[in-house]
C-alpha positions in Angstrom: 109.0 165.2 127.3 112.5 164.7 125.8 114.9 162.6 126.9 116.9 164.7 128.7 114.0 165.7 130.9 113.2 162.1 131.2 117.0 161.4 132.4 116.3 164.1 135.1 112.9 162.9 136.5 113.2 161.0 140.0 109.7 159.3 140.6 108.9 157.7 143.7 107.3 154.1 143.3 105.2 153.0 146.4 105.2 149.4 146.4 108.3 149.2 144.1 108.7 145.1 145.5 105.3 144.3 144.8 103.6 142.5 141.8 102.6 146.6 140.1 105.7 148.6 141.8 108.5 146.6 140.4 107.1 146.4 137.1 106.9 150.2 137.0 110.2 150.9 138.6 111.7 148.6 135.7 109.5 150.6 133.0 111.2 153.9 134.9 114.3 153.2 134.5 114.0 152.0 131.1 112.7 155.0 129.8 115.5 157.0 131.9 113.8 157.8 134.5 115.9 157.9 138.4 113.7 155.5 140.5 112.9 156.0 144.4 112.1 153.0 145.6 109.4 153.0 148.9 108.8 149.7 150.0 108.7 148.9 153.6 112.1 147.9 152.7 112.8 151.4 152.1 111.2 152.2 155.4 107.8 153.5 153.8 104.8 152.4 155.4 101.8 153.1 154.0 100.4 153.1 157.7 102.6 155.6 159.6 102.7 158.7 157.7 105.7 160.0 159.5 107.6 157.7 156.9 106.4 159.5 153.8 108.2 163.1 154.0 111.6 161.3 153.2 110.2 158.9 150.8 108.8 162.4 148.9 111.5 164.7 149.3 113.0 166.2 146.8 111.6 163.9 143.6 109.2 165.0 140.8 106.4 162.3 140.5 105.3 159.3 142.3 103.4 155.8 141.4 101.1 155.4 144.3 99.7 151.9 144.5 97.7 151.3 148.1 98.4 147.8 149.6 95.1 145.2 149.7 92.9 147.2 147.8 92.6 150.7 146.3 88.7 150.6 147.8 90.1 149.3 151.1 88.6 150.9 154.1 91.0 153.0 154.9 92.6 153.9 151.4 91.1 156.8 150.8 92.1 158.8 153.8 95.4 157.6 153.3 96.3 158.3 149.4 94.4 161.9 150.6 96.8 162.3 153.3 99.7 161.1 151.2 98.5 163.2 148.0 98.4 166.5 149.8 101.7 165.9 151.6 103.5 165.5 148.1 101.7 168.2 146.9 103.1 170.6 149.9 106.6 169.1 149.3 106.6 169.9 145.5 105.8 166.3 143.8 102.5 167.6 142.4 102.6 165.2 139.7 101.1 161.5 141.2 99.8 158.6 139.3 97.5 156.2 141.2 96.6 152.8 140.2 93.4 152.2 140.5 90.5 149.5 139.1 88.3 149.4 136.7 84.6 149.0 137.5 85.1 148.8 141.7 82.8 151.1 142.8 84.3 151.4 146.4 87.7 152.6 144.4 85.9 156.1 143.6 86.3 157.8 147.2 90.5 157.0 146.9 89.8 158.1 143.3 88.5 161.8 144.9 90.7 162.1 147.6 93.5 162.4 145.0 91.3 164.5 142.6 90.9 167.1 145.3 94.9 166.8 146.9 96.0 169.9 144.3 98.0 167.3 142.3 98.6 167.0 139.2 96.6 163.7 139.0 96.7 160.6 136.6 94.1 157.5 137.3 95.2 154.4 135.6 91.9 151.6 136.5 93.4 148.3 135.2 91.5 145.0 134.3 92.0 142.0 136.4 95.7 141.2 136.2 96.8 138.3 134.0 99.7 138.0 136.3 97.4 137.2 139.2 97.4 133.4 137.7 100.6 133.5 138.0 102.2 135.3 141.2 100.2 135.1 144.5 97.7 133.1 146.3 96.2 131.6 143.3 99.4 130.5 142.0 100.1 128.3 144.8 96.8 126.2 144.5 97.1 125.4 140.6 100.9 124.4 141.6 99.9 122.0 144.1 96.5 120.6 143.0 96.1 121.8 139.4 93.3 123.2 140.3 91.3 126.7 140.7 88.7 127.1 142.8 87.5 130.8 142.7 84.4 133.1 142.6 84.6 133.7 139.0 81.8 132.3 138.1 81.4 132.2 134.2 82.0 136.0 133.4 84.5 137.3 130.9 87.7 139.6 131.9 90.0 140.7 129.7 92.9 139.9 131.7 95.5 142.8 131.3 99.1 142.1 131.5 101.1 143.8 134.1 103.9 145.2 131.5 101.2 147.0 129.9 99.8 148.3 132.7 103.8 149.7 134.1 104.2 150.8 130.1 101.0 152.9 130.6 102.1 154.8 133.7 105.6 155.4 132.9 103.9 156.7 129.7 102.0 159.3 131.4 104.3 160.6 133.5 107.0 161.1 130.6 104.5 163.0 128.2 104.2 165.9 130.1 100.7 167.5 131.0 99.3 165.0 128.2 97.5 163.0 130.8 97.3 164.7 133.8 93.8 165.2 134.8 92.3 162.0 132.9 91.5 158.4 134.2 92.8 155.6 131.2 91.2 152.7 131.5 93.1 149.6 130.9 92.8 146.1 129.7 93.7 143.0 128.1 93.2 142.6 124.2 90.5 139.7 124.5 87.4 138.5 126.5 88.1 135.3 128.5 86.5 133.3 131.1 88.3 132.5 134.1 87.7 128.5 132.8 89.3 129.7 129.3 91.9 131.5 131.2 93.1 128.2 133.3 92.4 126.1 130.1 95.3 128.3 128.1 97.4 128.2 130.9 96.8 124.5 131.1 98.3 124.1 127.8 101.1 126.0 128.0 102.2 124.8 130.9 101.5 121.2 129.5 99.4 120.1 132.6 95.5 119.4 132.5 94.6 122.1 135.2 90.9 122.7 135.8 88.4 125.8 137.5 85.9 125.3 139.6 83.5 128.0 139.9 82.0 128.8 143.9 79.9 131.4 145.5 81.9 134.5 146.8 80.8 133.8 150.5 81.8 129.9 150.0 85.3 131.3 148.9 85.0 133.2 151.8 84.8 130.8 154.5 87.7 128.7 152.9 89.6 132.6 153.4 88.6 132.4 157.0 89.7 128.7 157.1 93.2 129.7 156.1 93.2 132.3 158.8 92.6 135.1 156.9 91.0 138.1 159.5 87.0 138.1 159.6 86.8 142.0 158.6 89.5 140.9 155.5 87.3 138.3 154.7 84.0 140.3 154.3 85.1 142.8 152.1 86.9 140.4 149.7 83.4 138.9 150.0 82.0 141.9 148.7 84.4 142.7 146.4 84.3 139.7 144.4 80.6 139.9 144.4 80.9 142.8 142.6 83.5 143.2 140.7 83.0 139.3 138.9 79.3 140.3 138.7 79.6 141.0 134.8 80.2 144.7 135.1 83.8 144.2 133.2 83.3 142.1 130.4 84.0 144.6 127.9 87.4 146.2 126.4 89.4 149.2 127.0 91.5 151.2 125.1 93.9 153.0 127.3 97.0 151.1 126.0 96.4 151.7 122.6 95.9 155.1 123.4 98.7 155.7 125.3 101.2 153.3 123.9 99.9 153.1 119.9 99.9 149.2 120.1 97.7 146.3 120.9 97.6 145.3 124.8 99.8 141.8 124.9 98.0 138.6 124.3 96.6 136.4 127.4 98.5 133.1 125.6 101.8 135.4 124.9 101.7 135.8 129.1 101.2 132.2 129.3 103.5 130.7 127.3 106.1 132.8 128.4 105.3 132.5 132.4 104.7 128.5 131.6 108.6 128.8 130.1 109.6 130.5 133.8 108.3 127.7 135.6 105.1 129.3 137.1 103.0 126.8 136.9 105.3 123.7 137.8 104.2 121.2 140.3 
């Protein structure tokens, strides 16, 4: 695609305040592309489809990230709905971030496989920036510790740029990638205790990991307030997904970018320099 037809290009970016949507809608508009933001900001809601025909309107593509969980319950039915409402307003071309190695992921996978789209499935490692924006965050702030169902397993932790680099990519090259799934990741294998241990140093604080049983992490959940039916399927989740099944690389963002992913320590020294991690 040149850059003309890049300059012309309005996507639509659901989630575009979240940790994956602003990080896309920056890589859009970097590469020239006009940005639709649809946030409940925007007045998009995810859970009221009468929001999503003016959201759609009129654009060319659009980023479709599902809130909690792209194998939540009730994701696939709604990227399907979504998907085929785009479709019938003329943004056939739709890029849906989706993860690596979660089985329950595959029936929102489908439902946008069969929505006459011109599809694009990006399945992205754990994020690196989940150490560093969110509910984890918070606890290594305040106690310097990690407690999480990680067990010992190795992820390689995939930086959020890379991932926003990957789908910008695909959208601006065309029908290069529409109709394939790129798989994503970080450039190294890492435990979650190696993980918090670089973080620890450069951040400059002794922060530790304490490995627990998915259902132990659970009740804490539960303790926090978070809804029973919430609670079992991160259960689940984490059961699987930290069961082993990832520790191996990808190479979607060499493919589709011709570089190396970004280094685990290059995210932490430079989130450790933007004050994540200070108590």
């Amino acid at each position: 695609m040149t850059q003309n037809t890049a300059q012309r290009m309005t996507v639509v970016v659901t989630g575009a305040s979240g940790r994956t949507g602003s990080r896309v809608a920056l890589a859009a508009e970097t590469a020239g592309l006009a940005v639709r933001a649809a946030s409940r900001a925007q007045g998009f809601d995810w859970h009221d489809g009468s929001t999503w025909a003016s959201a759609l309107r009129g654009a060319d593509a659009a980023y479709l990230v599902y809130p909690s969980d792209v194998g939540a319950p009730d994701a696939a039915d709604a990227v399907g709905r979504l998907a085929r409402e785009a479709v019938a307003l003329g943004v056939r071309r739709l890029v849906l971030l989706s993860s690596r190695g979660e089985e329950r992921a595959l029936p929102t996978e489908e439902a946008l496989r069969s929505s006459g789209a011109d599809w694009t499935i990006v399945r992205a490692a754990w994020f690196a920036q989940n150490f560093s924006e969110g509910p984890l965050v918070e606890e290594l702030r305040r106690s310097g510790e990690l407690v999480f169902p990680g067990g010992e397993v190795r992820e390689p932790f995939v930086d959020l740029r890379d991932v926003a680099d990957v789908v910008v990519k695909s959208l601006t090259e065309g029908d290069r990638y529409v109709g394939r799934v790129l798989e994503v990741s970080g450039s190294q294998l890492l435990t979650f205790r190696e993980a918090v241990a670089a973080i620890g140093r450069a951040a400059g604080r002794a922060l530790t990991y304490t490995p627990v049983p998915a259902r132990q992490y659970g009740e804490q959940l539960a303790g926090f307030g978070v809804p029973p039916e919430e609670v079992a399927f991160l259960v689940e989740l984490f059961e699987s997904l930290l069961d082993g099944r990832n520790a191996h690389l990808s190479d979607g963002v060499r493919e589709v970018l011709g570089r190396a992913p970004r280094d685990f320590t290059q995210f932490a020294e430079e989130s450790a320099q933007a004050g994540a991690w200070k108590a």
